[in-house]
Each structure stands twice: as structure tokens, then as C-alpha cells.
C-alpha positions in Angstrom: 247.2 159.5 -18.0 244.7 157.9 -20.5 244.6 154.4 -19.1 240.6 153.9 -20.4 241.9 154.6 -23.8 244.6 151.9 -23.4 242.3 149.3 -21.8 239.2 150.4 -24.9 241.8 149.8 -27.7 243.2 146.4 -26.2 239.5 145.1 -26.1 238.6 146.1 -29.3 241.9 144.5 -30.9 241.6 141.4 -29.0 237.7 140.7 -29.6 238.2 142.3 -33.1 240.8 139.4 -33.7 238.4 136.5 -32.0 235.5 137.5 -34.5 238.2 137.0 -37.3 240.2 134.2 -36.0 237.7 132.3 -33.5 238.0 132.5 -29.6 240.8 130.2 -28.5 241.8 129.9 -24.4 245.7 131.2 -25.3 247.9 134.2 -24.4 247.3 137.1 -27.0 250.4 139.1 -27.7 249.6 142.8 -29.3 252.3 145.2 -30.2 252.2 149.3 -30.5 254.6 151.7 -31.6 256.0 153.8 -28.4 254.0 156.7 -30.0 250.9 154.7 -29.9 251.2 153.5 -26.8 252.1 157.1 -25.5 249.5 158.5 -27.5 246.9 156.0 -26.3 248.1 156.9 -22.6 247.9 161.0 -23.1 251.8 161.2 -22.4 254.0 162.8 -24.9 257.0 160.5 -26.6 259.6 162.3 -26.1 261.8 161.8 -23.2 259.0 160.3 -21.2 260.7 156.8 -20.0 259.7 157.3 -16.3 256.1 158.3 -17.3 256.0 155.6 -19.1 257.1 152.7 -17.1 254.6 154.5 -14.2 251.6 154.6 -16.9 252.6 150.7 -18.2 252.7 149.8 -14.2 249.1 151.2 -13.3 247.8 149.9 -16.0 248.5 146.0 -15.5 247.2 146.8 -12.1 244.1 148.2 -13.3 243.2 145.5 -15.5 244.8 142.6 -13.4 241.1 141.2 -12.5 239.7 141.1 -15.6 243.1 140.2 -17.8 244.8 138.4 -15.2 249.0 138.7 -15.4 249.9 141.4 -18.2 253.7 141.7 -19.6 255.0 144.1 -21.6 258.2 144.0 -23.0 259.8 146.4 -25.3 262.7 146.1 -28.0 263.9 149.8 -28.8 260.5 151.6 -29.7 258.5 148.4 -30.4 256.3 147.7 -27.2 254.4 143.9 -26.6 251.3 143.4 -24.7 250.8 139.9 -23.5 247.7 138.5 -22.1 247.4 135.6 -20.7 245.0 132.6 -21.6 242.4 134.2 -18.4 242.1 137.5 -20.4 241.6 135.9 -23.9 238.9 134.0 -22.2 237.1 137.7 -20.5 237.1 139.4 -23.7 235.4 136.5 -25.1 232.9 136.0 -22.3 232.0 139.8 -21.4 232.7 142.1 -24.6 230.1 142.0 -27.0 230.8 141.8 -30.5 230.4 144.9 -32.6 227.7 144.3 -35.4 229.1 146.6 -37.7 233.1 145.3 -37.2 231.6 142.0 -37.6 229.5 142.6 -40.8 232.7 144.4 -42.1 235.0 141.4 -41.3 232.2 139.1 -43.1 232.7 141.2 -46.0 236.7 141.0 -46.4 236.5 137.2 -45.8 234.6 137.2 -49.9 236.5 137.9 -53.1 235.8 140.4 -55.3 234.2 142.6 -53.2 234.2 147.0 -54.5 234.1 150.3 -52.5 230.3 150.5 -52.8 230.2 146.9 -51.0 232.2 148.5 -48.2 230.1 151.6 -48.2 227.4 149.6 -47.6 228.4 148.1 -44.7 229.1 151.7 -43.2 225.5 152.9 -44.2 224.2 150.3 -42.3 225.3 152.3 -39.1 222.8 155.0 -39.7 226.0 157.1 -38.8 227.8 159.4 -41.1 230.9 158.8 -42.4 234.0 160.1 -45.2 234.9 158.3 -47.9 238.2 159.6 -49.1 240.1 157.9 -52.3 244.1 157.9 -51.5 247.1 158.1 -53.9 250.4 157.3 -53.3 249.9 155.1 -50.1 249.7 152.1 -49.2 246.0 151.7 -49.4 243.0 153.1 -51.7 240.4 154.4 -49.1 240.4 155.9 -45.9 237.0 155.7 -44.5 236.3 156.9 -40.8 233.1 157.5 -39.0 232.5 162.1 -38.4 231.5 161.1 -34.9 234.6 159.6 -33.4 233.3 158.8 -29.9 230.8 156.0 -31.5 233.3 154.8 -33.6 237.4 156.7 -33.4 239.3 154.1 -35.8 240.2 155.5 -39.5 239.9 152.4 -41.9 242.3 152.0 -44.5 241.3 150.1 -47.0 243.3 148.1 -49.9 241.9 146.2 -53.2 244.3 143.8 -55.0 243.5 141.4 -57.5 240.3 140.4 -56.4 241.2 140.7 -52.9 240.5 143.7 -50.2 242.1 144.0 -46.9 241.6 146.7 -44.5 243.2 147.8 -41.4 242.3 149.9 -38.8 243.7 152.8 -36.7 243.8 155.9 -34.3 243.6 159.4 -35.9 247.2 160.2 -34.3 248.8 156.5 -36.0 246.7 157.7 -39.2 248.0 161.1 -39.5 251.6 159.9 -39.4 251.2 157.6 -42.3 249.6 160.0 -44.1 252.7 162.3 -43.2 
């Protein structure tokens, strides 16, 4: 089991939505696909129930201290992580905020804003990166980082009418969109 790579992406969603949103002292519910969350645990999807209660278990211990009390609760293959007020307050206090995700967000908060704006943001991170223009889906760009361990999120990126919106995800979440 993966539990770091669990406990990495929760961080990074929940600080990701403080340097949108603002920090506020309140429970933070985030929800994952059962093939995320498997994924994100290194347990395969199919038929893995037990494995995956036992994973789910170890993990709310393992972050008890830090996060305090952690629920999930799952509707069919929909899965909700709820941390309390206590964890929304750690992530705040003790995870630093990314300079790049934070330049990028600054960016998707202005109108009118083009590819070469975003690209910009990513050649600030002396790191290199692909830049891939997408038909047929959802979004226009898929942008992602080659070195995955400083950066493993694929960036999907969407212009409409003067507006851009991106989202962000795991190469195994990506690949199934793209499927």
C-alpha cells in the first residue's frame, strides 16, 4: 500500500483549494473515484473491498495527529474524505504554499488570459514541460511537467469566452479521460 501517495494528494488538494478559496477553520470534504483512490493507495480496483477498507483504516490512523478525526464514506464507487476543522487548520499552518500552483491560480483568477500566458507560468519553473493541444475533449491543453516526481499532476486546461479554467490530475485519472 501507497498511503504517502494518499496523504501527498490530500495536502496538495486541500492547500491547493486554501490559496484559491482562503484558509477558513471548517471540515474539508474531498471526493475520488474508487479507481483513484485505489490507484493512489497501489491496490488494484477490482474486487479489492477488504484491501480497501484495510488501506482506508491505516490511513486515518496514520494521519490522525496531524488531521485529527477522518471519515470516509462511500456511495457506490464515489468515495468522501472529510477533514475536520483541526486538519484544515495543519495544512494551513505547516504546508507551504507552492509558488508555481499559486502563480498559476493568480493567472486563472484574470480574464482573457492565452496559452502563451499559461506557458509562461510553467517556464518560470526552470523545469521542462509538454504542451499538447487536445481535440475532441473536454479541454484544449494538457500540460504536465517530464519530471513527475517534482511535479506528477497533468493540467488540463480549458478557454471559453474570455475565460480559462484548468484542472488538475494523476497520470492514471488522465489516461482514462483521455480513453
Amino acid at each position: 500500500m501507497k498511503l504517502d501517495r494518499l496523504r501527498n494528494t490530500l495536502y496538495e488538494m486541500m492547500k491547493e483549494q486554501q490559496i484559491k478559496l482562503g484558509y477558513v477553520y471548517e471540515t474539508v470534504r474531498l471526493y475520488f473515484p474508487r479507481t483513484t483512490l485505489c490507484n493512489l493507495l497501489g491496490i488494484s480496483s477490482i474486487n479489492s473491498d477488504d484491501e480497501l477498507k484495510k488501506a482506508i483504516h491505516l490511513f486515518k490512523e496514520e494521519v490522525k495527529d496531524e488531521l485529527g478525526e477522518v471519515t470516509v464514506s462511500r456511495k457506490e464507487d464515489r468515495f468522501c474524505i472529510s477533514v475536520s476543522a483541526k486538519g484544515s487548520r495543519y495544512i494551513h499552518e505547516h504546508v507551504m504554499e507552492d509558488s508555481f500552483l499559486v502563480d498559476l491560480i493568480e493567472l486563472f483568477q484574470q480574464h482573457n488570459i492565452t496559452i502563451e500566458d499559461v506557458k509562461t507560468v510553467f517556464d518560470k519553473t526552470n523545469m521542462e514541460y509538454i504542451c499538447e493541444e487536445q481535440n475532441g475533449v473536454e479541454f484544449d491543453y494538457l500540460i504536465h511537467f517530464m519530471d513527475n516526481k517534482a511535479d506528477p499532476y497533468y493540467y488540463c486546461v480549458k478557454f471559453d469566452d474570455g475565460h480559462a479554467s484548468y484542472h488538475r490530475f494523476h497520470e492514471f485519472d488522465i489516461k482514462s479521460i483521455l480513453e
